[in-house]
Structures are given as structure tokens and as C-alpha cells.
N, C-alpha and C positions, 0 to 999 in steps of 0.2 A: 024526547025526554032522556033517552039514553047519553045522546052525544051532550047536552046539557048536565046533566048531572055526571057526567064525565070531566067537566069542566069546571064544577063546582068543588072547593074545598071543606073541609071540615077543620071545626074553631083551633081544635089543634094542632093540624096540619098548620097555620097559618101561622102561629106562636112559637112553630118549630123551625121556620125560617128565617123569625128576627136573629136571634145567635151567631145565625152564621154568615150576614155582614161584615161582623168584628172580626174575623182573621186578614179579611183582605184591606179592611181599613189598616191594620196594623202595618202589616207589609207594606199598602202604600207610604206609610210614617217612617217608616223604616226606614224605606229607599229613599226618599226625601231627605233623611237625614246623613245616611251614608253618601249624598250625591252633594250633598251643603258641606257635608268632613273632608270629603274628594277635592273638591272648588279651594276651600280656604288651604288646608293643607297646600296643593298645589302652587296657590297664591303666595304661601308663605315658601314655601319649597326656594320658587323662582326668586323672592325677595330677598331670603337668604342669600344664593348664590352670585346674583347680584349685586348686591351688599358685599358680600367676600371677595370678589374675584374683581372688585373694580377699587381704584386707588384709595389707600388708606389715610385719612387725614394725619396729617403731622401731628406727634404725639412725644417725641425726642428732641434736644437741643439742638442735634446734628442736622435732624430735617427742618428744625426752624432756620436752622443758619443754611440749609440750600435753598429754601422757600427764599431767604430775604436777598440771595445772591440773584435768586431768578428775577425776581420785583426788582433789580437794580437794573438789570439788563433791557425790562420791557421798553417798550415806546408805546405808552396805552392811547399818546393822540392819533397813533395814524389806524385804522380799522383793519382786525387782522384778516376780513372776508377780502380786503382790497388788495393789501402787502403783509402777506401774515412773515416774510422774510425780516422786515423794517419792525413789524410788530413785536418777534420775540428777541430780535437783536437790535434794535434801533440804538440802543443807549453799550451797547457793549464795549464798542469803541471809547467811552468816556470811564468807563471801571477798569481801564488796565490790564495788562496781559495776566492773564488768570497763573499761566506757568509759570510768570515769573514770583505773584503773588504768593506761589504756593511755595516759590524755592525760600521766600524772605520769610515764612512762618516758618518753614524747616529749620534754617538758619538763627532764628527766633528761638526753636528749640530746645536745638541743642547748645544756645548758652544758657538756658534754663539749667539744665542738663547740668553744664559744666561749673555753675556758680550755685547749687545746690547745698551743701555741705554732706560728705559720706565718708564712709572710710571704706577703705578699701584694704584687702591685704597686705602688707607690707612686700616692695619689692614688684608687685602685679602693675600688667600696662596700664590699669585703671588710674594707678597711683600715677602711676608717670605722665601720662594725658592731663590728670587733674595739676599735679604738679607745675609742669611744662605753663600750662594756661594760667595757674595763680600768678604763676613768678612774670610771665609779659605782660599779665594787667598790674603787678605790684609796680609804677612807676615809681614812688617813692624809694623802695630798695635801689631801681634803676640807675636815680640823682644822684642817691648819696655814694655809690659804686664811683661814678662818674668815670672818667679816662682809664681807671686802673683797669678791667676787665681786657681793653683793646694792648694798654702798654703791655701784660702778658705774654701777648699773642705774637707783640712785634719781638719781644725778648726769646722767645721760642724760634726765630724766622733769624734771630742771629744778631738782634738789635740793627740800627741804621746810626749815621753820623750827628743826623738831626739833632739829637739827644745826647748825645755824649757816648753814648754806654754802646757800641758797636764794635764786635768782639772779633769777628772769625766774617767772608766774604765769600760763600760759595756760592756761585751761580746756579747749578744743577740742581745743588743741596734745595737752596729756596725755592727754586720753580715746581721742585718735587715734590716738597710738601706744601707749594700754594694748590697746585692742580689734586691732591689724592687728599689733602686733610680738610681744605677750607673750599673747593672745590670752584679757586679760582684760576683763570686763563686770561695772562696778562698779555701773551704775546701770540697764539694761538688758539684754538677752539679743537678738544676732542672730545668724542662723544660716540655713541656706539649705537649700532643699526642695523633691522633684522636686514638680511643679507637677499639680495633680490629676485636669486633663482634657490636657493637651499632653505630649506625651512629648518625654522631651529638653531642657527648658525649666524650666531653675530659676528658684525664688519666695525672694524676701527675707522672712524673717520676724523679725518682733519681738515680743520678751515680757516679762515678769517675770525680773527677777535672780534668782540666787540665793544666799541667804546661809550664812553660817557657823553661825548661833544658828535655833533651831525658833520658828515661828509665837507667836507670844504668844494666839492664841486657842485652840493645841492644851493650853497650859500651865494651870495653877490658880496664882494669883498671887503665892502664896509660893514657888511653885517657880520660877517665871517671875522674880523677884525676884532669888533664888541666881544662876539662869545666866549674869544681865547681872554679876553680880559676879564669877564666872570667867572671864564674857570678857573682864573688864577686867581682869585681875589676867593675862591673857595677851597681851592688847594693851600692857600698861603692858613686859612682858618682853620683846616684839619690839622696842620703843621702846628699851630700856635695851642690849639685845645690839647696835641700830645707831649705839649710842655718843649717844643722846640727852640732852638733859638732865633729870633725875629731873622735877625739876617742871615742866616744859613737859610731859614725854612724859604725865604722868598728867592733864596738862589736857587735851591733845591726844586719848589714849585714852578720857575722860569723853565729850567732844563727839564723837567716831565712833561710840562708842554710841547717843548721843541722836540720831541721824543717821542710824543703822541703824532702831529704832526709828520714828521717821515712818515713814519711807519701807514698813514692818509696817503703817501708818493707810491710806497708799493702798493697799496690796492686796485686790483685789476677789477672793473667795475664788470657788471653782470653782462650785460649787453655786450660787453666785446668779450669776454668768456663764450656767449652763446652764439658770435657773431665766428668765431675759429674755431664753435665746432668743439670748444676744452671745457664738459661740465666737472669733470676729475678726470683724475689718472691712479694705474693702480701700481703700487711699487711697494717693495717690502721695506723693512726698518733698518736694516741694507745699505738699501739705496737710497732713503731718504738721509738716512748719514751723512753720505757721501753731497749732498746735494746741500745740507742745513749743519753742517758740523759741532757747529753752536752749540745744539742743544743733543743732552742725552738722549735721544728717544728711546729706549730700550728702556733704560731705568724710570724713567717718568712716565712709561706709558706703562710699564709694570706696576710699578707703586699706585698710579689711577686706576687701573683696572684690574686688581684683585678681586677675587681670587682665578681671575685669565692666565694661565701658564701663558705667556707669550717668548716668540723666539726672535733672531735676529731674521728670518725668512717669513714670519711676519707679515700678510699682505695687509696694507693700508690701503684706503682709498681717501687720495690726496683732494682738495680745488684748490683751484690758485697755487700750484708750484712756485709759480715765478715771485710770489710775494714771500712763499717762504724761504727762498736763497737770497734776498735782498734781505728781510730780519733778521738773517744769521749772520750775513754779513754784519750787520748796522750792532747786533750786540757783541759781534766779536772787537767792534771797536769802540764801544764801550766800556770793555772787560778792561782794555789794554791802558785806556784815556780817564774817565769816570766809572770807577768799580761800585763809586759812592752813590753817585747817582741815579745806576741802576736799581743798586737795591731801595734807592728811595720812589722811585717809581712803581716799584711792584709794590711797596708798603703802600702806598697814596691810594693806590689802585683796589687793593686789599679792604680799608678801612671803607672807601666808599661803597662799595657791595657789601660789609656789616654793616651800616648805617643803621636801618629799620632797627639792629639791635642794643642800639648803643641809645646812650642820654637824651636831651631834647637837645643841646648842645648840637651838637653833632646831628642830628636830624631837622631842627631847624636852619642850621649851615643848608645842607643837602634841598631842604624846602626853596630857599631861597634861589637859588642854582635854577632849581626845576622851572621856577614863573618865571626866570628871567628866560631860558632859552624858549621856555612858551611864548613870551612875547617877539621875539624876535626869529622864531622861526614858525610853521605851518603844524607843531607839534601838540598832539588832541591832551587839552588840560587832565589831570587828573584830580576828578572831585576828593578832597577830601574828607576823610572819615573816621567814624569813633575807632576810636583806642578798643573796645573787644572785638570790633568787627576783623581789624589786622592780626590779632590774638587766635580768631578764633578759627580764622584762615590759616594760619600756620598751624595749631593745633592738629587739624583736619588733613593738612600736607602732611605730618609727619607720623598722627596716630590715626591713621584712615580705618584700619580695621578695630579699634578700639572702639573710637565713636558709632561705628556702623552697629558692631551689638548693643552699645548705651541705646543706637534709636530705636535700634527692632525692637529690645525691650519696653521703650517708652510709648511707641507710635504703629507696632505691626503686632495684631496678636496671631495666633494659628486660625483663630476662626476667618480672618481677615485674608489669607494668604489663599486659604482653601475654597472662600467663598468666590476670589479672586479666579483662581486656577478652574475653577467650573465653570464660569464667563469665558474664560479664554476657551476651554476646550467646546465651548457651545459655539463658537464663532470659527473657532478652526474647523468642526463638523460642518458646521452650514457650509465654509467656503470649499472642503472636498464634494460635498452633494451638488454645490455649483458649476464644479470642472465634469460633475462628470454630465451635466446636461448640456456643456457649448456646443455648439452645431459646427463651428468654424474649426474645430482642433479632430484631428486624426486619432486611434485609437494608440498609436507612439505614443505621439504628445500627450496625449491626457494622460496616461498610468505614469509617464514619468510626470508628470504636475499632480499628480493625487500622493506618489511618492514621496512628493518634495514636499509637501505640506504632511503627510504621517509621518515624515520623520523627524518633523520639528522638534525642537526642545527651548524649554521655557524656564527659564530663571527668573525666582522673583522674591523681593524682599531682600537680601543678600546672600552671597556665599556663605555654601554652610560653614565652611570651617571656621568662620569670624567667630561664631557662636561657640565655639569650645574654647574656653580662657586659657587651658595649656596651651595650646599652641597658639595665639595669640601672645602669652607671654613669653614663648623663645623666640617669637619675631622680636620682641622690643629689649631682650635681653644682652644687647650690647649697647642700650644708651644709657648712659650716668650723668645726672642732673647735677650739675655744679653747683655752687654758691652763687653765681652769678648767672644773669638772664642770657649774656652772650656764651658762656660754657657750654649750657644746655639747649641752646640753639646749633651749637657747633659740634655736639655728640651727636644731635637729632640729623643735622645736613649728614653726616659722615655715616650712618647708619643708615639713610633712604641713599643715598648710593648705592651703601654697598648690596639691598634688595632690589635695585633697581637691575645690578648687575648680576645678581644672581637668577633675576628674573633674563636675562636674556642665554645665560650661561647652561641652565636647569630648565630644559624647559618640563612646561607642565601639563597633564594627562586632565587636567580639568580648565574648563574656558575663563580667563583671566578678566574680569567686569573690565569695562574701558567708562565705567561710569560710577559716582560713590552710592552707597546705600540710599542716603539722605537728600539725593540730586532728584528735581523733579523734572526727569526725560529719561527714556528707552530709546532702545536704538535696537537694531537688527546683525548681527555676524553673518555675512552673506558664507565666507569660507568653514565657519565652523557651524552653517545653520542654526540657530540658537537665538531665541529673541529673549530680551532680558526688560523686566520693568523692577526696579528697584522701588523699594519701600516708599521713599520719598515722591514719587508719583502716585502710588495708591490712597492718595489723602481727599478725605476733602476737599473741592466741593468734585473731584474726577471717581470719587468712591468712598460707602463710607458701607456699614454692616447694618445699619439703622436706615437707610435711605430706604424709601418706599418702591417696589419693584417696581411699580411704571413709571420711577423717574428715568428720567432721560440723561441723566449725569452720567456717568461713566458709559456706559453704552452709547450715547451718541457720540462720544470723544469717539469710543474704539475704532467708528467707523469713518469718520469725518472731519479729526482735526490734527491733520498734519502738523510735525513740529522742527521745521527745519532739516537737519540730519540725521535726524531720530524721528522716530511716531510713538504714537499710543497703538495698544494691542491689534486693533483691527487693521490701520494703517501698514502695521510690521508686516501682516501678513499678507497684504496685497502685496506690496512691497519682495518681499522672497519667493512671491509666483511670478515676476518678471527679474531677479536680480540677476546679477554676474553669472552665468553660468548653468541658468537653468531654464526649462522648456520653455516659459514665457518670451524668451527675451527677444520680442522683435526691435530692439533699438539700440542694442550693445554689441560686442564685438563676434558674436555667435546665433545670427539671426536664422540657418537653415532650419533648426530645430522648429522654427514657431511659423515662419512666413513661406507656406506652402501655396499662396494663393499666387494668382497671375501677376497680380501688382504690391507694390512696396505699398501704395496710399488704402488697398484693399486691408492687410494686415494689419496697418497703422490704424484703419478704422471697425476693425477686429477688435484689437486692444480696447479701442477706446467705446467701442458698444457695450464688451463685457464688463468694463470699469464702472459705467452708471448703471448699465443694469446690476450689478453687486449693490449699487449702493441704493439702488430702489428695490431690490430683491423679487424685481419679479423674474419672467424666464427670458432667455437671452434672443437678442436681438435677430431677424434674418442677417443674414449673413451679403454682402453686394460690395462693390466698390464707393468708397464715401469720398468724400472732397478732402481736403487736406488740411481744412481750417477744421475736422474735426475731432482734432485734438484741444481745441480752446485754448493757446497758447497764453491768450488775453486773461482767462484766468488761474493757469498754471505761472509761480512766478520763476524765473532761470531758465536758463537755457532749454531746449529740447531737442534732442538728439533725433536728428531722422530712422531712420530703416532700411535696411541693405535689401533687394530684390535677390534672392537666392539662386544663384551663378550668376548673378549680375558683374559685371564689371566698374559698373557709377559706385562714385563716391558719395558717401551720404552727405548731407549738407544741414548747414544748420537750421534752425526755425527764423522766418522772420521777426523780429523785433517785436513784443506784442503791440498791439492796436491800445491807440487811445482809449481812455473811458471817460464816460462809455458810447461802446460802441452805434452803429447805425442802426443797426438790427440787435432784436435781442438774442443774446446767444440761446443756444440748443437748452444750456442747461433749467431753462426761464421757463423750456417748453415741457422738459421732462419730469421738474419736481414742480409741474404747473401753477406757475406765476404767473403774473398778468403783465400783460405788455406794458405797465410802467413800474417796471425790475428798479431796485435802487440804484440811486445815482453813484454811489461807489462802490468799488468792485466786491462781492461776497468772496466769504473765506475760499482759498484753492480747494480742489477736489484733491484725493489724497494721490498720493506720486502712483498711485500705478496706472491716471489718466493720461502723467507725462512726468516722465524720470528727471528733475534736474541736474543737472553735471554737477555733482557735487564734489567740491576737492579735498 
């Protein structure tokens, strides 16, 4: 009874423990729901991140127009699981070099640019750019100018016989201001060149002319026979268009022949030049005197190259001596026989190098000329082309820093430059993080290759000082744009002289571009370390500020599409971890630094293990001796410079000639961005030069 009624509840005892159910039902609901917030939350977490972090659909004009450039390129019949190489480049080959594409939208541009209407300062290179470019697209002004612009020119030179009107006969006097004003060379060639051991220190050099009519020894003598008849039949038409008299001009044009001709008997042809051993000689102004008496050298080489103090001690560096004592000779007996002659010779000479600026008259003469020696000799036609395109070529020769800020303004902004400039520096970090894990390089070699690459410097977009218009306008501040489209041509020639000579005279504390703003290629400075990508390659479709980060446009260029003598970014900087000079270079004139191993073919496949592993980015290859075909000459195009064994005595030798395509086997490279053994039937783009240097000249 006890243990029973011990076990028995009372009515409210038992009412007292429904209640308290409900606390733990709740907690269960609870947790239930906070575990269902948890889940979805999470769900969405991951979906968001997902969603952000994986490629943005096209949403800008810019990424439509890469989107439609990639759809141009695909090959969607062949299956990219099979040949996904054929699959995203199959059609690439039929859309045209992209570099070149981009240089003719550049060029596109900036006659946008130039045929715009603006005003500009009065007096500012702006003005004078736009100017310059109206007046050689204004043909009409051109016509009705006709002859008179050229007769000027010959009345300034002293007039000739031709004509009537020939006043005064100085030989020096003319040659002196054909060679310093018109920056013609009728009877030699001078021109000026950085100096081969002094940096900074230009060299006078003299040479051989160059004429109008091909070699008479490249010729067979019936043909050779023809061409002196068209040239005369085009010299008789320059004569007749400058108001000559029929029979003078055709005597005058007989004798500038026979006169071109000699002067064909002095030329000492190249091959026996290199065959005795004489590429020049160096002699002062002195001795070349004494050797060419004829002509003033002293005053005419002054007057050319202002502002050069030059003295009569003077070193030249002459070729062909023996051609220049035979011309002095032949003008001194023309001075003495036909004083008339000559100077119709150098006018003849003169008018046909103004051509391009002169009438149609006179340019159609010259046209004419041009298809006949094309026909009759082996010489590559020149297609012809629209009236702005020649316009806007010369424009760009003369006002290259003018147009260069018209484009950064139109075509590069700052966010453009700077988005630019943190790609490169992310690609320069990657490739110092890559030196310093090779296994095949010594702790020398690496710090100086981690050196080489921290010390880079990177130009892009263009030199700053184009962007300050003062000084942009005291460069241009000694051209004066005449009435006439040949005036303004002839201040423009006489003004890029004289910077070109002041560029060799002054040198400069900042790196001089060897390439224009608006040019779409870079190039590398191996002496002044300094890799340069100008405006005109950061376009479209190789970069744009709107492009979706996982495209593969500009970034796969940087790594993998070599451009002849220049690269794109990534390129450059392979490229300056083997160039001229520094630790890399197992294949240039300084290989102890790099080729520490037993064998030349070891280092050689050193280089070329590290070169694909960079460009697969995984970690670098072991290190052994490799065959010698493991350079892939077959896909590297040019030459390929061997590798010196370090105290070796061998000469290095060249590469074999590459191998058909394609080859028997697939090469390596089929294996290591794995391809399938039926690799396309034509060869895939080269791997970038630091697989295999071509001998570039």
C-alpha cells in the first residue's frame, strides 16, 4: 500500500505538469527555425559570392564589342573537349592581325581628331598641326598655286638657264642650301650617328647618294637602256611644267642623265667594299679637302649641322673614299665645261624629292615614272592611297608631340593609365616571386635577376612633357606656315632637322620613346631598362576600363603574344630577364653569369623549362640535361642563337633551320598546355622570345 500509493498521483499534481511541456516545445521551434535561418542564410551567402566573384555578363558597348571580336575568332565546328586550341582560334587567322587593326582605328582617329573644326590659340602648335593638315588636304588651293610655289624655290637657289631668269652660278653657295634648307643630297649623303664607343657624342657620316634610277649593274642592258628613256621623258616633263624652253629642257634633261650615270662608274658596290676589308675610313675635314676639293666641306657641313660648332679637325667617318675623289673630280669639270648644267641637275634633282608637295601635275609625271620602273624592274609596287592618309602621315612626322596630347586627351584617360600600371606591376611581382623559386640559378644570379626586374621602369601612355602645351609650343616655335602647301612643308622639313640635331647634340636625362603615342606596339630599352607601352596599344580589344575581369584580353596578350621587335607587357619582361647584359643570358655574348651547369644543352634547357613553366605558372621544372630540340626552334620563328659553355672554347652555332610543319611527333608544347595528339595542322602562335631570342637586327 505504501509503495503503491507512493506511486499514485493527486488530480493536481497531474494538471501541474501539462504547463510545463510548453517551454521545451518552444525551444524545440526555436532551434528549428534558427537551424532553417542558418541553412538558407548560408545558401544565400554562398550564392551571392558566387554570383559576384564569377564573370559579369556584358553590360557596356565596349564588352559587347570584345564579346563580338571573340565570336569572330571561334571555330564552334570543331569540339573544344577535342582541339579546344582550333576551337578558340580556328577562325583567327581569317579576321586579320589584330595589331595592325588597332593601328588603322588609331590612325582613324586621329583624322577624326584633325578634321574636327576647333580653335585653338592663336600662334599654339595646335594651330599649326591643324593648319599644316588643312592646307595638304586643300588640293584645290594646291591647283590653282600650280608651278609658282616650286619656281620660288629655284629663284632662291639662284635661278637656272632653263628659264631664262639665271642670275649668279655658285656651286658651294647651292649645294649649301640644297643640303641645310631643303635637306637635299645630290652628290653625297650626310647624316649624323650616335658614336660607337662614347655615349652621347654624335659622328658625322658620309656616304653614297641616292638616286632616282636602279644600279645599272642590277639591270641586263636592254632594260637598263628603257629606263634611262623614261627617266628622260620625265625629266623632259618637269622641265616643260617649270615653264622651260622645249629645247633647252631636253638638252638639259640628256646631260643630267649622262651625269647621273658616271657618277653609277664611281660606285664602289658593297661586296668589294666588305671583300678589302674598307666599311669606312675616319679622316677630318682636313683631309677630306684635300682628297674632294670640289666641294666646301667645312661650310656645307656647318650650315647642315647647326647648331654643331664644327672645325676643320673635324673627325668624319667617310665609305666609299674612292667614289668621293672621282665626284670631285667629275664636278670640277663641270664647273669649268657646263656650269649650266650642273646647276640644272641639282634643280631636277631638288623638284623631284618636293613632288608629294607640289600639283597633280607634277605628281602624276612622278606616278607615271614609278609603274614604269615597276614594270621593268623587280621593284615592290606601291599601293596607292587616299589623299588624308599621305596628309596625315606627314602631319604626324612633323607634329608628333602635338597629336600625341590631341590622343591621350581623346583616347587615354588617368583611370585608364593607372588601371594599366597595376596589371603591369602585378605581373612584374608574379615574375620576381618566380626568380626567386628556380632551382637551376645560384643565389648570384637570382638577386641580380630579382634586381633587374625591381629596377624596371615603365612608360605608358606618352611622355609627360607632350602634356604641357608650353613647351610643346617652343618646340614648334620656329615653323611659319606660308601661303603655300610647299612653304609650310619646307619650314616643317627644316625645323625636324634641326630637333633631330639637337637631339643628338643635347642629350637628354629622360628616355627618348623610339615609338609615337598612337603606335599600337612596345618595345623594351635593354640599355636604359625601361619598358614603354604607349597609348595606342592600350586600346581595345588588348584593354579597355569596362572589360569584365575574367576576360582574357589584355592579360593573355601580356603573357603570350609576341610582336616582332617589340612585345606586349608581359612579353617585355621575359624578354629583359635574358636581354643584352643581364643574368639571364644564356645565349648572348655574356653567358658565364647564367650557364653554371656542365653542359651548354643543360642551360639551354634551363631557359627553356623556366620559359613554359612562367607561362603555365606552375613551380619550375627539375632541373637535368635536355635534348637540344628543346628549344622548339619549329615554333620559335628567326634565327636562334646557341649558348657558350662557360670556359668553353666552341663557338656557338646556329640552330638548325626549323623543321617542316608539322612535324612527326607533337612537340612538347602539345604536351604541356595538354593538347591531344592531333595538335592543329598549322603551326600555333610562337611562345614569347624568352623561349628563343631571335636575332633581331
Amino acid at each position: 500500500m505504501g509503495t503503491l500509493w507512493s506511486q499514485e498521483r493527486t488530480p493536481e499534481e497531474g494538471l501541474s505538469t501539462e504547463p510545463s511541456r510548453w517551454p521545451a516545445l518552444v525551444r524545440r521551434g526555436l532551434l528549428v527555425v534558427l537551424l532553417s535561418a542558418l541553412i538558407l542564410g548560408s545558401a544565400w551567402h554562398l550564392f551571392y559570392i558566387f554570383n559576384s566573384c564569377g564573370p559579369r555578363s556584358c553590360q557596356t558597348p565596349a564588352c559587347w564589342d570584345l564579346r563580338a571580336r571573340y565570336l569572330a575568332s571561334w571555330n564552334t565546328s570543331m569540339p573544344p573537349c577535342s582541339n579546344f586550341f582550333s576551337f578558340a582560334c580556328g577562325k583567327a587567322k581569317t579576321t586579320g592581325d589584330p595589331f595592325q587593326t588597332l593601328a588603322k582605328e588609331n590612325k582613324d582617329r586621329l583624322r577624326r581628331i584633325l578634321e574636327t573644326p576647333s580653335s585653338w590659340p592663336p600662334d599654339s602648335a595646335e594651330e599649326k598641326a591643324f593648319k599644316f593638315y588643312n592646307s595638304c588636304m586643300d588640293t584645290h588651293a594646291i591647283e590653282a598655286a600650280g608651278a609658282g610655289p616650286i619656281r620660288k624655290v629655284i629663284e632662291e637657289l639662284g635661278g637656272w638657264s632653263i628659264s631664262g631668269n639665271w642670275t649668279s652660278f655658285d656651286f658651294n653657295r647651292t649645294l649649301r642650301l640644297l643640303m641645310s634648307q631643303y635637306n637635299h643630297f645630290p652628290f653625297f649623303r650626310a647624316y649624323l650617328r650616335q658614336h660607337p664607343s662614347l655615349p652621347h657624342t654624335p659622328i658625322i657620316q658620309i656616304d653614297q647618294p641616292e638616286f632616282d634610277i636602279p644600279h645599272k649593274k642590277d639591270q641586263e642592258q636592254k632594260i637598263y637602256t628603257q629606263i634611262l628613256r623614261d627617266y628622260l621623258t620625265y625629266l623632259n616633263q618637269l622641265g616643260t611644267l617649270l615653264g622651260g624652253d622645249p629645247s633647252k629642257v631636253q638638252e638639259h634633261a640628256f646631260l643630267s642623265i649622262s651625269l647621273t650615270s658616271r657618277l653609277f662608274q664611281f660606285l664602289q658596290p658593297l661586296e668589294q667594299q666588305q671583300a678589302q676589308e674598307k666599311h669606312f675610313e675616319v679622316l677630318t675635314v682636313d683631309q677630306l679637302q684635300e682628297v674632294a676639293p670640289a666641294i666646301d666641306w667645312l661650310s656645307c657641313l656647318q650650315a647642315t649641322f647647326t647648331p654643331m660648332s664644327l672645325s676643320p679637325s673635324q673627325p668624319l667617318f667617310v665609305y666609299d673614299l674612292e667614289y668621293l675623289k672621282n665626284m670631285s673630280q667629275l664636278v670640277e669639270e663641270q664647273m669649268s665645261d657646263n656650269r649650266d648644267f650642273l646647276q640644272s641637275y641639282m634643280i631636277l634633282g631638288l623638284v623631284g624629292t618636293l613632288t608629294p608637295a607640289l600639283d597633280s601635275q607634277f605628281r602624276e609625271a612622278r606616278r607615271m615614272l614609278n609603274h614604269k620602273l615597276q614594270n621593268l624592274t623587280d621593284w615592290t609596287p606601291v599601293p596607292s592611297r587616299p589623299r588624308w592618309m599621305e596628309c596625315l602621315e606627314k602631319t604626324e612626322t612633323f607634329f608628333k608631340s602635338t597629336l600625341a596630347a590631341l590622343f591621350i586627351h581623346e583616347a587615354f584617360s588617368p583611370g585608364t593609365q593607372s588601371s594599366a600600371m597595376e596589371l603591369f606591376t602585378a605581373i612584374k611581382d608574379a615574375l620576381i616571386t618566380h626568380v626567386r623559386r628556380l632551382s637551376w640559378m645560384d643565389e648570384e644570379t637570382r638577386k641580380e635577376a630579382q634586381d633587374r626586374v625591381s629596377q624596371l621602369q615603365v612608360k605608358m601612355g606618352a611622355p609627360e612633357w607632350v602634356l604641357k602645351p608650353e613647351l610643346v609650343r617652343q618646340e614648334y616655335e620656329d615653323i611659319q606656315l606660308g601661303p603655300s602647301f610647299l612653304q609650310s612643308a619646307l619650314s616643317c622639313i627644316r625645323s625636324l632637322r634641326a630637333k633631330t640635331i639637337r637631339n643628338y647634340v643635347q642629350p637628354s636625362t629622360h628616355h627618348r620613346w623610339q615609338v609615337s603615342p598612337w603606335e599600337a606596339n612596345a618595345y623594351y630599352s635593354i640599355l636604359e631598362n625601361v619598358v614603354v607601352f604607349p597609348a595606342g596599344l592600350l586600346q581595345p580589344p588588348f584593354f579597355h576600363l569596362s572589360y569584365p575581369s575574367a576576360s582574357w584580353g589584355l592579360p593573355r596578350l601580356l603573357l603570350s603574344w609576341p610582336r616582332g621587335g617589340a612585345a606586349v607587357p608581359g612579353t617585355s619582361l621575359c624578354r629583359l630577364s635574358i636581354a643584352q647584359g643581364n643574368p639571364l643570358q644564356c645565349h648572348t655574348h655574356s653567358p658565364r653569369r647564367c650557364c653554371r651547369h656542365g653542359r651548354r644543352s643543360h642551360c639551354a634547357a634551363g631557359l627553356q623549362e623556366e620559359a613554359l613553366g612562367a607561362q603555365r605558372g606552375d613551380q619550375a621544372a627539375p632541373v637535368g640535361p635536355q635534348p637540344p630540340t628543346a628549344l622548339f626552334p619549329e615554333l620559335c620563328p628567326g634565327a636562334v642563337q646557341d649558348v657558350y659553355h662557360p670556359g668553353s672554347t666552341e663557338q656557338p652555332q646556329p640552330s638548325q633551320p626549323p623543321s617542316p610543319w608539322p612535324p612527326q611527333q607533337p612537340p612538347r608544347i602539345c604536351q604541356i598546355f595538354r593538347l591531344p595528339t592531333g595538335y592543329p595542322h598549322e603551326p600555333p602562335a610562337p611562345l614569347p622570345t624568352l623561349v628563343a631570342w631571335p636575332l633581331w637586327k
